[in-house]
Biotite code that builds the C-alpha atoms (Angstrom):
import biotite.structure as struc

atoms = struc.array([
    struc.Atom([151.708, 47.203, 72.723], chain_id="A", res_id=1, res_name="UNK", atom_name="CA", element="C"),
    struc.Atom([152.527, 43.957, 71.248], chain_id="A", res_id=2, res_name="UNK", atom_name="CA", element="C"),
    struc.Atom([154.268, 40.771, 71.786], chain_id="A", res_id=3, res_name="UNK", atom_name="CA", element="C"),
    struc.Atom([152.122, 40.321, 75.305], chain_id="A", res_id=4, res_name="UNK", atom_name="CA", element="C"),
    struc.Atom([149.555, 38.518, 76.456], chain_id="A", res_id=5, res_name="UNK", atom_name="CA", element="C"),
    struc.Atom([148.563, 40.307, 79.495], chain_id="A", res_id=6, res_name="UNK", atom_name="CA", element="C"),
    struc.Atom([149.788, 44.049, 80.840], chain_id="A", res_id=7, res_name="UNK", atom_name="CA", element="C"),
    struc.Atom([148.918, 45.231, 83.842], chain_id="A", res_id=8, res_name="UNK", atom_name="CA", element="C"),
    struc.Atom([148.706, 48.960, 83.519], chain_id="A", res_id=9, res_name="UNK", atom_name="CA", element="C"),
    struc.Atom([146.804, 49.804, 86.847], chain_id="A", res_id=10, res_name="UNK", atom_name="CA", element="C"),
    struc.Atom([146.916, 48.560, 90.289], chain_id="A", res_id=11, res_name="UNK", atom_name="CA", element="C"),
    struc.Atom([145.356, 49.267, 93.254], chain_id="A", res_id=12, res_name="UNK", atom_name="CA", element="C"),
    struc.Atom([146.955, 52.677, 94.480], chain_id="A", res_id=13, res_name="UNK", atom_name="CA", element="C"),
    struc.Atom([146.838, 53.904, 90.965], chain_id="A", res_id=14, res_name="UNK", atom_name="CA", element="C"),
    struc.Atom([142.498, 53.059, 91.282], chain_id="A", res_id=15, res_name="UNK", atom_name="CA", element="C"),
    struc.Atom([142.693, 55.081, 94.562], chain_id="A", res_id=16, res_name="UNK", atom_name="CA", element="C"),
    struc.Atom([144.201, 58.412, 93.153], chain_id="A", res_id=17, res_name="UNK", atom_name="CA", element="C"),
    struc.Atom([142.236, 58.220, 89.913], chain_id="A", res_id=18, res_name="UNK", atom_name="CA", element="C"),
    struc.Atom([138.738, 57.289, 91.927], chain_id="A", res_id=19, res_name="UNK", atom_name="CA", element="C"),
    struc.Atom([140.109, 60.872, 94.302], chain_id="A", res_id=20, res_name="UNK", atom_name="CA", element="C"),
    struc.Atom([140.725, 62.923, 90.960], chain_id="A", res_id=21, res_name="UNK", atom_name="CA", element="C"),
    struc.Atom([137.311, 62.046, 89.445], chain_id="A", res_id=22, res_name="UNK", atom_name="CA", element="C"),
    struc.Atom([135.581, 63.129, 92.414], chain_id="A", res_id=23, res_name="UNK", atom_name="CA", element="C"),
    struc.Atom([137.507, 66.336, 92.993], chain_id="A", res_id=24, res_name="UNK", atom_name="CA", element="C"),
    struc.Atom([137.241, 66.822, 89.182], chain_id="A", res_id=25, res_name="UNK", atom_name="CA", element="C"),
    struc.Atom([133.049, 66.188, 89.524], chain_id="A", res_id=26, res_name="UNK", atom_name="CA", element="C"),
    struc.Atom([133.104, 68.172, 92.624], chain_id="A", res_id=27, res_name="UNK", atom_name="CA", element="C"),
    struc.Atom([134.552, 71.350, 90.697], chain_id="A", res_id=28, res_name="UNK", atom_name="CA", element="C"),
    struc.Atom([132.948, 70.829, 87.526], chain_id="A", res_id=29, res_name="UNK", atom_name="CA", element="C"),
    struc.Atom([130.009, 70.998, 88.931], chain_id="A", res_id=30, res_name="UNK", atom_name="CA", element="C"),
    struc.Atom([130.424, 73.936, 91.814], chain_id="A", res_id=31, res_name="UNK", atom_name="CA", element="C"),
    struc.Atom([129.598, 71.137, 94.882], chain_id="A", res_id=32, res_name="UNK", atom_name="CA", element="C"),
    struc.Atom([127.283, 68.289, 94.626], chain_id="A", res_id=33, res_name="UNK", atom_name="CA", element="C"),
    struc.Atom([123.743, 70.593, 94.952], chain_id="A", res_id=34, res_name="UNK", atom_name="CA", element="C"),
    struc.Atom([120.684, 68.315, 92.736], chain_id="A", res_id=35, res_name="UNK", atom_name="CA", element="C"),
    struc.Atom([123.436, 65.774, 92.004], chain_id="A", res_id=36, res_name="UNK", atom_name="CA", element="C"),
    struc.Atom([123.105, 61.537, 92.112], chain_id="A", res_id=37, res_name="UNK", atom_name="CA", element="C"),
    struc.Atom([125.357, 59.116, 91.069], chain_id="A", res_id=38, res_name="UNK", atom_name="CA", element="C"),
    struc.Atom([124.422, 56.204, 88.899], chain_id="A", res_id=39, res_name="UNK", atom_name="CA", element="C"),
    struc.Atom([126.723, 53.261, 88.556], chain_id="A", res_id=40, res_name="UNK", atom_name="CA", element="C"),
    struc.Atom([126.199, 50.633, 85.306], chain_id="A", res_id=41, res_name="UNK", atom_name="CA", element="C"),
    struc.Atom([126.321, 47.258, 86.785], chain_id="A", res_id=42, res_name="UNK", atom_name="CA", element="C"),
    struc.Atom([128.438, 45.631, 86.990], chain_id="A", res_id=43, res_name="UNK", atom_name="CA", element="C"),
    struc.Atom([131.864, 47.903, 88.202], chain_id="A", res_id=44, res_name="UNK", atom_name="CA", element="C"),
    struc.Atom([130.370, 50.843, 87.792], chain_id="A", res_id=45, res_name="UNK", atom_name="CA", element="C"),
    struc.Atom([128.551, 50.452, 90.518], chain_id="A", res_id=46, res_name="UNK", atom_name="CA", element="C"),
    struc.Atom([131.373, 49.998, 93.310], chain_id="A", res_id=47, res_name="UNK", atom_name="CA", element="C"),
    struc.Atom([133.216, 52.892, 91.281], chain_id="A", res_id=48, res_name="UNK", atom_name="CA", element="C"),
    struc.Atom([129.832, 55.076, 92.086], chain_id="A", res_id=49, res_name="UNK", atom_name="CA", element="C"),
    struc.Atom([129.824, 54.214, 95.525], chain_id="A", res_id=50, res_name="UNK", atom_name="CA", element="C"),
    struc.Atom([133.791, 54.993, 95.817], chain_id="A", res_id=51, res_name="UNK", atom_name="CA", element="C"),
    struc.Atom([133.178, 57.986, 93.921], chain_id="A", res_id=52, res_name="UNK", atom_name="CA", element="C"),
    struc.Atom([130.319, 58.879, 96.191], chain_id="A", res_id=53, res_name="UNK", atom_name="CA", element="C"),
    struc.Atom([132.533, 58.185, 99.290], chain_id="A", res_id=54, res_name="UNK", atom_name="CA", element="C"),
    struc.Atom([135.281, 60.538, 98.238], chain_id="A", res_id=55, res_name="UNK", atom_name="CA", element="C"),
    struc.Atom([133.149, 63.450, 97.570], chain_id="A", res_id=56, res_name="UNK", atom_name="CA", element="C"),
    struc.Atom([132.138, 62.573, 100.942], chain_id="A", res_id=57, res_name="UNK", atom_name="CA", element="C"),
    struc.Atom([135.165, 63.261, 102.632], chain_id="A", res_id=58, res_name="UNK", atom_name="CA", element="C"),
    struc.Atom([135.415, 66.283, 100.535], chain_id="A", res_id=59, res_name="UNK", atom_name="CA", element="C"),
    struc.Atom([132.649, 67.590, 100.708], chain_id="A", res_id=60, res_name="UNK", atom_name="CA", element="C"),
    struc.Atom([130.485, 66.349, 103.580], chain_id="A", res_id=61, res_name="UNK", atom_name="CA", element="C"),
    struc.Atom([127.978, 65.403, 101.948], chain_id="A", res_id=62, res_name="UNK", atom_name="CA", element="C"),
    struc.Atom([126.393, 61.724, 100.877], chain_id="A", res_id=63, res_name="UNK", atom_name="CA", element="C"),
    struc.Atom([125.597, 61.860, 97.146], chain_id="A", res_id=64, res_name="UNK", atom_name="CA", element="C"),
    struc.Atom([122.708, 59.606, 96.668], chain_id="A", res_id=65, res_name="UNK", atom_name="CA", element="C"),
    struc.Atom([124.100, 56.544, 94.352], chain_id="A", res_id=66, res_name="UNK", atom_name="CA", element="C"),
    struc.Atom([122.189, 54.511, 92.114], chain_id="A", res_id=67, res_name="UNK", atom_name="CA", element="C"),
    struc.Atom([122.344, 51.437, 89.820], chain_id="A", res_id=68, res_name="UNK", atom_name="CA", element="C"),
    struc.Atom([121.853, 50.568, 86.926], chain_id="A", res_id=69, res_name="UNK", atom_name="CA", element="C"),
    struc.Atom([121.412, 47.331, 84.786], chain_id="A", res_id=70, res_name="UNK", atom_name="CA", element="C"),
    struc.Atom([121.358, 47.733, 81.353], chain_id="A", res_id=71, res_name="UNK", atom_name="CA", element="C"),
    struc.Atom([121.289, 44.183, 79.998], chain_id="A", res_id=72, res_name="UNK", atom_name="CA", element="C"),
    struc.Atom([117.471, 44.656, 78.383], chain_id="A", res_id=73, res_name="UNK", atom_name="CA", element="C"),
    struc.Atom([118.066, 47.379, 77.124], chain_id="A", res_id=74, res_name="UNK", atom_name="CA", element="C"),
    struc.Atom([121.839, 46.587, 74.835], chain_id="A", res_id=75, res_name="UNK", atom_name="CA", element="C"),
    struc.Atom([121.409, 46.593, 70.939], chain_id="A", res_id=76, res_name="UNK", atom_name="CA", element="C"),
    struc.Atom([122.640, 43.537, 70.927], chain_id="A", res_id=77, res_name="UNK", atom_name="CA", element="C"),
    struc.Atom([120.852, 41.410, 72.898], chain_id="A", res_id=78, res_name="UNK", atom_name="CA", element="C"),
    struc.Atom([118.806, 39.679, 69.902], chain_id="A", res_id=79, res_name="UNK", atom_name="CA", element="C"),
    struc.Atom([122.150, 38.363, 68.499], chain_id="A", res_id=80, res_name="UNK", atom_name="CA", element="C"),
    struc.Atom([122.384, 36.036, 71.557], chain_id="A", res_id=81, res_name="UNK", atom_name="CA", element="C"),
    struc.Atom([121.964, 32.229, 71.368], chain_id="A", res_id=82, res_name="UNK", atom_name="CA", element="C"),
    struc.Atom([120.034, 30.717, 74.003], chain_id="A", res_id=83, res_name="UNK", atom_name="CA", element="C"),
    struc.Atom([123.620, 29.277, 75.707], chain_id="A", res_id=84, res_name="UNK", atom_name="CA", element="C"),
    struc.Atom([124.594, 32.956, 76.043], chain_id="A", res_id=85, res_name="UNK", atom_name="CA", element="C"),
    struc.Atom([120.914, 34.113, 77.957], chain_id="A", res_id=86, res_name="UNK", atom_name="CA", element="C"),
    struc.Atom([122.186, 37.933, 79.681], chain_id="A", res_id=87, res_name="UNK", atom_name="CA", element="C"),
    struc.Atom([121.783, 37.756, 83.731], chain_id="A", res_id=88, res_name="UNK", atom_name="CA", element="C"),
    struc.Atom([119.747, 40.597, 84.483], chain_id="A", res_id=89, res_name="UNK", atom_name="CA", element="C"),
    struc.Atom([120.369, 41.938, 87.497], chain_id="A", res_id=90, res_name="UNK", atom_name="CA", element="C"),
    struc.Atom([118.340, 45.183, 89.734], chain_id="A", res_id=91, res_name="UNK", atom_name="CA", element="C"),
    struc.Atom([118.329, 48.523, 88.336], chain_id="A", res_id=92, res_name="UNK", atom_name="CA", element="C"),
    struc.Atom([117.722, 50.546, 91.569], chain_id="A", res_id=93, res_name="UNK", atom_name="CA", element="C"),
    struc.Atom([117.596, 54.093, 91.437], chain_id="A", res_id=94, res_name="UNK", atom_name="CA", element="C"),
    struc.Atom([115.695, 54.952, 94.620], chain_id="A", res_id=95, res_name="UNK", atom_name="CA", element="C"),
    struc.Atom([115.327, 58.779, 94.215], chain_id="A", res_id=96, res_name="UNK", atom_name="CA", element="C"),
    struc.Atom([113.901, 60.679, 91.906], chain_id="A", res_id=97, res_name="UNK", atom_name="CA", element="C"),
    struc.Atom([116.429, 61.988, 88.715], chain_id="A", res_id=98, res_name="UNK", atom_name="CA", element="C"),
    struc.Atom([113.929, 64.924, 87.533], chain_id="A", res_id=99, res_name="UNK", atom_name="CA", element="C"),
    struc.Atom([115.658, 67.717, 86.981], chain_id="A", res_id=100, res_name="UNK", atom_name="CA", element="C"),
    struc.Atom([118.738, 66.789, 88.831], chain_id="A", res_id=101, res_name="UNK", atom_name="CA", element="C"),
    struc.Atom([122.521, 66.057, 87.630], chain_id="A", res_id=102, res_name="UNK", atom_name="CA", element="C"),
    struc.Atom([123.337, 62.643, 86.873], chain_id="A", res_id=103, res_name="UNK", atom_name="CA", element="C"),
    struc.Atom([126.671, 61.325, 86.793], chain_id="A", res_id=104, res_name="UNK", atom_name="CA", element="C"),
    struc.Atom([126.888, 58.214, 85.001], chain_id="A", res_id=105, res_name="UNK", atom_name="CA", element="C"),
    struc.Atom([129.951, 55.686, 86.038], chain_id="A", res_id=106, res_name="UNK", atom_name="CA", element="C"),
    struc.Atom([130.912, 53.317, 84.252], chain_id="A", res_id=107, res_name="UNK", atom_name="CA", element="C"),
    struc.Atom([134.554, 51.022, 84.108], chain_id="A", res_id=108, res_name="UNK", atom_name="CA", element="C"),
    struc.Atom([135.626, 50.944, 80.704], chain_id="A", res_id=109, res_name="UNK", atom_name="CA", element="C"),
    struc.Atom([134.373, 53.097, 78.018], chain_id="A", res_id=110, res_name="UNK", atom_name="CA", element="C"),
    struc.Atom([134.783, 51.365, 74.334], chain_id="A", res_id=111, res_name="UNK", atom_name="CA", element="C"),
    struc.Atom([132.706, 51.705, 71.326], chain_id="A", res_id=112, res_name="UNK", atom_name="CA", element="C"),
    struc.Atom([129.970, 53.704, 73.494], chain_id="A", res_id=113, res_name="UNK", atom_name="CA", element="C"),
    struc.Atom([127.055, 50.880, 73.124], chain_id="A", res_id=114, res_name="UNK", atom_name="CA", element="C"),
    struc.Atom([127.063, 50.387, 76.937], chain_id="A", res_id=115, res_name="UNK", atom_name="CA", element="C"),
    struc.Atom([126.487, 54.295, 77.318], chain_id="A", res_id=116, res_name="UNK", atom_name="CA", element="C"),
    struc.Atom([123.967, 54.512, 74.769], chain_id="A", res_id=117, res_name="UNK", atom_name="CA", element="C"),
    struc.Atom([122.117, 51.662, 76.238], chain_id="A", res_id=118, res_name="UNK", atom_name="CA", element="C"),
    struc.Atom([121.972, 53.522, 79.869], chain_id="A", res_id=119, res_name="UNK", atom_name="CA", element="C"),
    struc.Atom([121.129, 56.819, 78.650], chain_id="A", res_id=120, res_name="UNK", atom_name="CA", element="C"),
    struc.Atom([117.898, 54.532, 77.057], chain_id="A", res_id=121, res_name="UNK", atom_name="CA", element="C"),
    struc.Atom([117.193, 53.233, 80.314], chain_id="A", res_id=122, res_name="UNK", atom_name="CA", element="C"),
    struc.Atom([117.484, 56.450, 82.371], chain_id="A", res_id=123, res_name="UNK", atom_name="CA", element="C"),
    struc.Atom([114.972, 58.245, 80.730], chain_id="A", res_id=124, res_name="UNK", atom_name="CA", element="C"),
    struc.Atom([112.183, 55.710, 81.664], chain_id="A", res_id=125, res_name="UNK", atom_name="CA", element="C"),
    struc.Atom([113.030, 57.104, 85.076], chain_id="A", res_id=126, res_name="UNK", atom_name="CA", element="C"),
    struc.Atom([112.543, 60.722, 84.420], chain_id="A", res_id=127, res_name="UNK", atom_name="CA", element="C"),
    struc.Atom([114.085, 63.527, 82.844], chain_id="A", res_id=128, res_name="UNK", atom_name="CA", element="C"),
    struc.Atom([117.285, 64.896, 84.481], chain_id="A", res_id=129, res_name="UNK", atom_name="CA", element="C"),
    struc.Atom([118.765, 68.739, 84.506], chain_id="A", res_id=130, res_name="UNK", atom_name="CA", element="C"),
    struc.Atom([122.439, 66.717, 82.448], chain_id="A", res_id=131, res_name="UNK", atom_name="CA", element="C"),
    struc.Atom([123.995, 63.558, 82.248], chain_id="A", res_id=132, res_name="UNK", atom_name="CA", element="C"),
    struc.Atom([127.825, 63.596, 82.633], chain_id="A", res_id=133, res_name="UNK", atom_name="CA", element="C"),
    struc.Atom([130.099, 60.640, 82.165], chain_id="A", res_id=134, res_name="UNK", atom_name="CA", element="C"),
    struc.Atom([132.895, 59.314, 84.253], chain_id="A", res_id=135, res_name="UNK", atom_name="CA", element="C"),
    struc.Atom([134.727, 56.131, 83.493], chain_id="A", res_id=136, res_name="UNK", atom_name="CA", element="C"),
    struc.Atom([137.845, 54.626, 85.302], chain_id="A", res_id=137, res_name="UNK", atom_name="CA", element="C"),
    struc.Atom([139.172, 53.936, 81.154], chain_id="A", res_id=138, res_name="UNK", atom_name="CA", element="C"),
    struc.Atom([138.613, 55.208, 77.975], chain_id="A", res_id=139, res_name="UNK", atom_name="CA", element="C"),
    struc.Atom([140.244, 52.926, 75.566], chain_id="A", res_id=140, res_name="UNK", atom_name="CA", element="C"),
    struc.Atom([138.884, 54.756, 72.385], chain_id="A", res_id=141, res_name="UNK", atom_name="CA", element="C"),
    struc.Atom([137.155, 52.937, 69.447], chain_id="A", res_id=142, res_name="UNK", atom_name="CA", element="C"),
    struc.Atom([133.884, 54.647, 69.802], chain_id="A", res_id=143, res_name="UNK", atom_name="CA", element="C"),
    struc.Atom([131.268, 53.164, 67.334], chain_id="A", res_id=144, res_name="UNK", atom_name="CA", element="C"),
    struc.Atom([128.819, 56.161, 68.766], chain_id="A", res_id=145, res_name="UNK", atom_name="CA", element="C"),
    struc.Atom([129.197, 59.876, 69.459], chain_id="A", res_id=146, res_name="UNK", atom_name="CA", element="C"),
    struc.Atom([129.688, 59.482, 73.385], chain_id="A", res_id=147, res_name="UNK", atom_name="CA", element="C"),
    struc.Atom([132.525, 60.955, 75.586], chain_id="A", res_id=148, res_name="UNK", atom_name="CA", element="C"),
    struc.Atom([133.394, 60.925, 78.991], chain_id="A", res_id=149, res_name="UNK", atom_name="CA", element="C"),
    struc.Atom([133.712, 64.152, 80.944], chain_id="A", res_id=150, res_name="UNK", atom_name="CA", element="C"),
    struc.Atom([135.395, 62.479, 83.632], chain_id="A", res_id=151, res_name="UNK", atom_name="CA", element="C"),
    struc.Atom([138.333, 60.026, 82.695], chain_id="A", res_id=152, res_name="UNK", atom_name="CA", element="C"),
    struc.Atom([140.740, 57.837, 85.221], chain_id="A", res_id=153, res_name="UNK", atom_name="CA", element="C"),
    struc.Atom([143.043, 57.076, 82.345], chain_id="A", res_id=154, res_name="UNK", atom_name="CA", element="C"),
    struc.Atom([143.067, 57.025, 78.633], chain_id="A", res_id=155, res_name="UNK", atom_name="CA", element="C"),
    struc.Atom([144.610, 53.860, 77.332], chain_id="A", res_id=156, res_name="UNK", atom_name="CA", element="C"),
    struc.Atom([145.238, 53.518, 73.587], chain_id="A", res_id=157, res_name="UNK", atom_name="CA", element="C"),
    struc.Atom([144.261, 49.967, 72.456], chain_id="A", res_id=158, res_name="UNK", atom_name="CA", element="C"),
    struc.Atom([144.515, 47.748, 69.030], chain_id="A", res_id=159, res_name="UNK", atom_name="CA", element="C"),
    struc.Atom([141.081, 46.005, 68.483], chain_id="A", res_id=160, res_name="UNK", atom_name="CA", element="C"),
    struc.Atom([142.281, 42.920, 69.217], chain_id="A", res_id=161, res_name="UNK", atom_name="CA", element="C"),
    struc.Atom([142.887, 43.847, 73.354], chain_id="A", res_id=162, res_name="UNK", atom_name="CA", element="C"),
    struc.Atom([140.366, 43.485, 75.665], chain_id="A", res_id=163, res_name="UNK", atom_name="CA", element="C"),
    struc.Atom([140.628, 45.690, 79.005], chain_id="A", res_id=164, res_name="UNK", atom_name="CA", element="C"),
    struc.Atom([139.922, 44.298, 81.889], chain_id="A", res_id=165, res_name="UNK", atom_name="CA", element="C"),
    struc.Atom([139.169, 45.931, 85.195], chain_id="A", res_id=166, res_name="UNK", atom_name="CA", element="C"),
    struc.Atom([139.245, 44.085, 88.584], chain_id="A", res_id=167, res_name="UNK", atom_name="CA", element="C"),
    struc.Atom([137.425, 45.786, 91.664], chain_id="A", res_id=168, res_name="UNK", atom_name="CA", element="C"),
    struc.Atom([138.389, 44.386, 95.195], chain_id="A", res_id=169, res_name="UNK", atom_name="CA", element="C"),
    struc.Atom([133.998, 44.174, 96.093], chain_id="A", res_id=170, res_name="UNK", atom_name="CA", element="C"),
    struc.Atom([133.438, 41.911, 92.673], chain_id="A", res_id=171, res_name="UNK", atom_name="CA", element="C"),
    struc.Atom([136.997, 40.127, 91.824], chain_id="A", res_id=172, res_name="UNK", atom_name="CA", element="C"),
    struc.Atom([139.110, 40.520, 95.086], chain_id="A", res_id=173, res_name="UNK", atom_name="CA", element="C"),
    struc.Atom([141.722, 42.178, 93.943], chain_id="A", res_id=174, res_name="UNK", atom_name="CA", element="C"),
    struc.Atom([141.968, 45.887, 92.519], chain_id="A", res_id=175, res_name="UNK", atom_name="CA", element="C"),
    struc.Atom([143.986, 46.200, 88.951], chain_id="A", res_id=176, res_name="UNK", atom_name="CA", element="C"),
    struc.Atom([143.478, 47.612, 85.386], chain_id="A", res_id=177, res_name="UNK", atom_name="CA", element="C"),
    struc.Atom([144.820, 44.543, 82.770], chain_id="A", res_id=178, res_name="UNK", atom_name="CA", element="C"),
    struc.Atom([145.174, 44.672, 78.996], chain_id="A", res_id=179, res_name="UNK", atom_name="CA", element="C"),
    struc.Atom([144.643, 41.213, 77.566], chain_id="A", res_id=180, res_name="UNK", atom_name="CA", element="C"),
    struc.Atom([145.078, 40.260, 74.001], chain_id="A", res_id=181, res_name="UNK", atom_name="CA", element="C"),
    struc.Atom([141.904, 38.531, 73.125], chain_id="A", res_id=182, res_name="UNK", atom_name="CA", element="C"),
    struc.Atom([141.859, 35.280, 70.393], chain_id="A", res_id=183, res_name="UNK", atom_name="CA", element="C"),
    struc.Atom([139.295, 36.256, 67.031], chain_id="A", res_id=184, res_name="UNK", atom_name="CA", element="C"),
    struc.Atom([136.415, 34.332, 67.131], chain_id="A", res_id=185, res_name="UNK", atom_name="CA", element="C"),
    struc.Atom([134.944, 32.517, 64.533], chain_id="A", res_id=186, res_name="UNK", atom_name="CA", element="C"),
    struc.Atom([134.369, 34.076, 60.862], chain_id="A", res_id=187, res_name="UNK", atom_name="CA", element="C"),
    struc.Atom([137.803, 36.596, 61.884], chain_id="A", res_id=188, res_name="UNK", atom_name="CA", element="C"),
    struc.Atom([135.668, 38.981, 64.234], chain_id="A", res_id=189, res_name="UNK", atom_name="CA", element="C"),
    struc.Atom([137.003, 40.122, 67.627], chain_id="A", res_id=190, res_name="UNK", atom_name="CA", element="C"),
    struc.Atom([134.452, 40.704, 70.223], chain_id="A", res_id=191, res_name="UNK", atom_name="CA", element="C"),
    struc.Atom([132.707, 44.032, 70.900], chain_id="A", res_id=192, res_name="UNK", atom_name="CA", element="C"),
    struc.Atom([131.269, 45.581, 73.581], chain_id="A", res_id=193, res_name="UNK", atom_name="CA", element="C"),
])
């Protein structure tokens, strides 16, 4: 993709069916829902757990418990950051116990894996699950660690110089999946995750 500043290549309806084929996909993976919880990284992870959750609900009939997770003390990078860029931390809450049960990690975009990495570190301060599976709503590729999702929306081939931005009607107000060429910073580096 080039020649474009900004590319919508999701919108709402297209969320919908691939937040219904993620569940199913969970749902069958897994053989039903039995020892299973739902953990969504803050920020739109979260309201794509709890969408997640309330599919397999209407599948199923049964309420996954769902989780959250914040893993801004525990990113790699978080020494590089000036005091004008201090993280907001917000609640990890994970009110059930994740011994020897199934987690399914959700998370919105999956990039160079740093964000995964950083919630697998936090989840085992809460105990020591059966698995950990991954679903994201993208996977945009670049992965700077061995992590992969087991449950993708969409794969979406990207240059390094595109950011992908997701848009949730509970945070932004509006549901949609944008690509976004993104301006190099200073010293020729484009942002990471």
């Amino acid at each position: 993709m080039t020649g474009f500043d900004r590319a919508r290549i999701m919108d709402s309806d297209d969320i919908r069916r691939a937040v219904t084929r993620i569940a199913h996909e969970i749902v069958e993976k897994n053989h039903g829902t039995h020892g299973m919880v739902l953990v969504g990284i803050r920020k739109r992870g979260l309201p794509l757990a709890r969408r997640i959750a309330d599919t397999i609900e209407r599948i199923e009939g049964v309420r996954v418990p769902t989780g959250a997770l914040d893993i801004t003390l525990y990113r790699d990078d978080l020494q590089l950051r000036t005091v004008s860029q201090q993280p907001i931390v917000r609640p990890t809450e994970i009110p059930f116990n994740i011994d020897g049960k199934l987690v399914v990690l959700i998370d919105d975009v999956l990039y160079t894996g740093r964000t995964v990495r950083a919630a697998l570190d936090e989840l085992v301060d809460f105990g020591r699950p059966r698995a950990i599976q991954l679903a994201v709503l993208v996977d945009r590729g670049h992965r700077e660690l061995p992590i992969r999702a087991d449950f993708v929306g969409k794969n979406v081939p990207t240059a390094g110089n595109q950011a992908v931005q997701v848009k949730l009607s509970e945070e932004d107000g509006v549901d949609e999946v944008v690509i976004e060429q993104i301006a190099e910073a200073a010293g020729g580096k484009v942002p990471r995750d």
